[in-house]
C-alpha positions in Angstrom: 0.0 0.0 0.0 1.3 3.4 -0.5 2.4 6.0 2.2 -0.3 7.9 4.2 -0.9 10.9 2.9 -1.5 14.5 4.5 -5.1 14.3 2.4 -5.7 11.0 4.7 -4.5 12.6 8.1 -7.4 15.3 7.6 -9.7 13.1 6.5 -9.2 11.0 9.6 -10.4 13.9 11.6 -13.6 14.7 9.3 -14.3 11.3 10.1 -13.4 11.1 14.0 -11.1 8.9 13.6 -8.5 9.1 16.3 -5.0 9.9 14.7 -1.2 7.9 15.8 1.5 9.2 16.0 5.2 8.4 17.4 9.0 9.2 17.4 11.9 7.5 15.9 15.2 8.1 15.2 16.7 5.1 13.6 16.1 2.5 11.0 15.0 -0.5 13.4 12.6 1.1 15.4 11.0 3.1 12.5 10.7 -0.3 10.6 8.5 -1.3 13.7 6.5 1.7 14.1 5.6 1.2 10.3 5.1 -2.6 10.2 2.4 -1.5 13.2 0.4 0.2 11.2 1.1 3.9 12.9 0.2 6.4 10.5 2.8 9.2 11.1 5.9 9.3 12.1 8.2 12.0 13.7 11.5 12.6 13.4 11.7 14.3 16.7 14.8 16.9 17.6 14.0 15.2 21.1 16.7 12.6 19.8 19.2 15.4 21.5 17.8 14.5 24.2 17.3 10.7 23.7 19.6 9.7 21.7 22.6 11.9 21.8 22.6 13.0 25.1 22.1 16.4 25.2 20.4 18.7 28.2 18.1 20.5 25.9 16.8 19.8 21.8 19.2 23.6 21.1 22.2 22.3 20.2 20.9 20.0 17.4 21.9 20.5 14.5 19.7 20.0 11.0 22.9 17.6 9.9 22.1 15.6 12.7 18.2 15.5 11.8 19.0 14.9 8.1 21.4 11.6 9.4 18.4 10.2 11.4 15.6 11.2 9.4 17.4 9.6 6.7 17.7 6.0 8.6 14.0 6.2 9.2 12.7 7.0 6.1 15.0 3.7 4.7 13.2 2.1 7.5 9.1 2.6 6.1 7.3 2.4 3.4 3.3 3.3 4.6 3.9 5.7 7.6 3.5 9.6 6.8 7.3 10.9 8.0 7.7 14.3 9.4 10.7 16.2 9.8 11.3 18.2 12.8 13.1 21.3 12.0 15.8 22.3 14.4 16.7 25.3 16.7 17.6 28.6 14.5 17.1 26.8 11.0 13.8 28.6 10.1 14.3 31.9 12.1 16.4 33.9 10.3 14.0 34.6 7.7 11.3 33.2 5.1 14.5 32.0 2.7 16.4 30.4 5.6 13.1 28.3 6.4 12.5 27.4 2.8 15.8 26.2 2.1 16.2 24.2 4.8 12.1 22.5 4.9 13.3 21.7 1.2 16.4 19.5 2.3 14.1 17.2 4.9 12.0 16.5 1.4 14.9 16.3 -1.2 18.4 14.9 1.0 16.4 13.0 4.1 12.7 12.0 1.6 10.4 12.9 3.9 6.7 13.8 3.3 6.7 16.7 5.6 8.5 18.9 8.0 7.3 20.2 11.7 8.0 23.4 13.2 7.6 25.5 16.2 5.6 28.6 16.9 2.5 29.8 15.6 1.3 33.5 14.9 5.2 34.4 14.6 5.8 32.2 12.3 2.7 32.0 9.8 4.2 33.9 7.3 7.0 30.8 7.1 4.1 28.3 7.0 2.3 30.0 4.0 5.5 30.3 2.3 6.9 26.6 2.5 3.4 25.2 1.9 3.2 27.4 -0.9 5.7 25.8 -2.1 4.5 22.0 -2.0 5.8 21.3 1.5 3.4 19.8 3.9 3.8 21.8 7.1 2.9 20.3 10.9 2.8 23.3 13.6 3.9 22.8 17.2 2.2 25.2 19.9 2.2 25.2 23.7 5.0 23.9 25.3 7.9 24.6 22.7 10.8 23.1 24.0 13.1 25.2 21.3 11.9 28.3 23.5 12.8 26.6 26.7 14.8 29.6 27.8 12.5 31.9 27.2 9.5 30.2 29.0 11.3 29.2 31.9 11.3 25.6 32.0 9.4 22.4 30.9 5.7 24.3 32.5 2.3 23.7 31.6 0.9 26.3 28.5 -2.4 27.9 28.6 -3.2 28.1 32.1 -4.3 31.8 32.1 -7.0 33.5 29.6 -4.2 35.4 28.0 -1.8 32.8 27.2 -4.9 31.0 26.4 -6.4 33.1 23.7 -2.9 33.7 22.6 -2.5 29.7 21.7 -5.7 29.6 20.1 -4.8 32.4 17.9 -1.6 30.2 17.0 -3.8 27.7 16.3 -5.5 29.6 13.7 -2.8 31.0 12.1 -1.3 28.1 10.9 -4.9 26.7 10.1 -5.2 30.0 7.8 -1.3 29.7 6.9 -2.2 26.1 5.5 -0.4 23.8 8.3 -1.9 20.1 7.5 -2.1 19.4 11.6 -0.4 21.3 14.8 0.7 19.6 18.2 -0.5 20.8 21.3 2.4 20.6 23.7 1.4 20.3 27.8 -1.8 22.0 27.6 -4.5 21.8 29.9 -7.2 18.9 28.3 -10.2 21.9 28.2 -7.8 24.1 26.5 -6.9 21.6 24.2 -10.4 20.2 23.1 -11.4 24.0 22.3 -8.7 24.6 20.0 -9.2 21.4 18.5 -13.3 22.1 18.3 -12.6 25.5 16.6 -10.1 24.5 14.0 -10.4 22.1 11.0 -7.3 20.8 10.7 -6.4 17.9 13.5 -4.9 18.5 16.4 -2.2 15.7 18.2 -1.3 16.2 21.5 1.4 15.2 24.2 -0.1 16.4 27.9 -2.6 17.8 26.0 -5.6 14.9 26.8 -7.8 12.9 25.3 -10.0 15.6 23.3 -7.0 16.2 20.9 -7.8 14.2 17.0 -4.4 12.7 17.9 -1.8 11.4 20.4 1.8 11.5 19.7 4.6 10.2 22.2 8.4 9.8 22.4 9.2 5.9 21.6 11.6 5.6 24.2 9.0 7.3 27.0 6.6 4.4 26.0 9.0 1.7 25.6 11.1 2.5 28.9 14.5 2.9 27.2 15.1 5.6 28.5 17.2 6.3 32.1 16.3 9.6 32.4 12.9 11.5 33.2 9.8 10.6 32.2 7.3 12.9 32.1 3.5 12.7 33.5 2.2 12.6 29.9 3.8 9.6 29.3 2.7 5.9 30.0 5.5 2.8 30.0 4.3 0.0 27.9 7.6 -2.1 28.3 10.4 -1.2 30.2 13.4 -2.3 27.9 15.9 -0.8 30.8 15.9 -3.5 32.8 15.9 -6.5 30.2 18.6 -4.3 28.4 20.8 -3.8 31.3 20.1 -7.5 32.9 21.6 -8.8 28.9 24.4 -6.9 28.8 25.3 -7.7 32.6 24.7 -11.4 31.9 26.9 -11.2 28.8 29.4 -9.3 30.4 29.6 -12.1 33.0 29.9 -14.9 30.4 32.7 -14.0 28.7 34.7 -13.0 31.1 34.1 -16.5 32.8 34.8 -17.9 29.1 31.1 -19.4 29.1 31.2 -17.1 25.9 31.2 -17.8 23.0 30.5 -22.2 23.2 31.4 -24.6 20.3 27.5 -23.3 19.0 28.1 -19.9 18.3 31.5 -21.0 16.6 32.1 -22.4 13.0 34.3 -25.7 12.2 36.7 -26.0 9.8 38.4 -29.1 8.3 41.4 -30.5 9.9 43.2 -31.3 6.6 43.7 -27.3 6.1 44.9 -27.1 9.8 47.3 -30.0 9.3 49.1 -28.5 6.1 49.7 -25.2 8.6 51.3 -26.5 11.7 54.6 -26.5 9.7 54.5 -22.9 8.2 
């Protein structure tokens, strides 16, 4: 079957349908993801957190997304990939943005790119959609801004920051975004916005009013040592079968249990015979 399209990810809402999305990073985990039937896919910027170890998702670079996005995209063949556009790559001005969502669709192959912000950076949408690049917005909690807002908080909690985000909202819905995240939002907040727009809405925190859900894989899978936020819900925990492996691996070879005659390969004794003189 071919790849999900944008025109299918609308239509899911039209129809109530709810809408799933999840990160990857890397070729194995997006081949699961897509052999699962999820329809989107993102390539988050949260693999500087994840994945390469970084405090924040600022110092990624778009090199780094384009080298993972890549793997993914090799790694499906039905999901709908996004591209999530880094920290200062779509800032500077409408050219900077356009050149750089065109590389996540001509050097990486993905379908579509996601960025943050919404009134601000309308103008940017319109502009790259214009141009034949599906565009997903990313409002509420934008961890890019994480400076600026003062920590990992909850969005929306007063009527002006309220009726700010709902104008965001509608900007990119005017500006032609396909879908917009709703980041750590309070669940009311979020099933308004997603009530008063058309396009669909996928949240993270953001309850179960949003069209869609979208989560980090390695939240959901337990992969991950390090925080895990209240949004998130473990459906393995890969840490401790991971770490109990490597331990018991660690253990075997250095007690030469590891490797045994099965994980070895014979050879003929004639060939070893003709060497014992050389």
């Amino acid at each position: 079957m071919p790849r999900i399209t944008i025109n299918k990810i609308r239509e899911m809402k039209q129809k109530g349908e709810k809408i799933t999305m999840l990160t990857a990073y890397d070729y194995v985990t997006a081949k699961l993801i897509d052999e699962a039937g999820v329809p989107m896919i993102l390539v988050g910027d949260s693999l500087g957190m994840v994945v390469l170890g970084y405090e924040t998702t600022i110092p990624v670079t778009i090199e780094e997304m384009l080298h993972h996005t890549k793997a993914v995209v090799r790694g499906t063949s039905k999901s709908l990939i996004i591209g999530d556009m880094p920290f200062m790559t779509y800032h500077l001005s409408t050219e900077q943005a356009l050149s750089n969502a065109a590389r996540f669709i001509q050097e990486a192959g993905t379908q579509a790119i996601k960025l943050e912000g919404g009134v601000t950076v309308a103008d940017k949408v319109k502009r790259i959609v214009d141009c034949g690049i599906p565009v997903m917005g990313h409002i509420g909690l934008t961890p890019q801004s994480i400076n600026q807002i003062g920590g990992y908080k909850i969005q929306g909690k007063t009527p002006e920051v309220a009726a700010r985000m709902l104008d965001d909202a509608r900007a990119l819905e005017q500006a032609g975004a396909f879908a917009v995240v709703l980041e750590t939002v309070p669940a009311a907040l979020a099933t308004l916005i997603t009530k008063k727009i058309s396009i669909p809405t996928i949240g993270i925190g953001a309850g179960v009013g949003c069209d869609g859900q979208v989560q980090i894989i390695n939240d959901i899978m337990g992969s991950y040592t390090g925080y895990i936020p209240k949004h998130a819900k473990q459906y393995a925990q890969l840490v401790g079968i991971m770490s109990n492996a490597i331990s018991q691996y660690h253990e075997e070879v250095t007690a030469g249990k590891f490797p045994t005659d099965a994980n070895s390969f014979p050879m003929d004794e004639s060939i070893l015979d003709t060497l014992k003189d050389k």
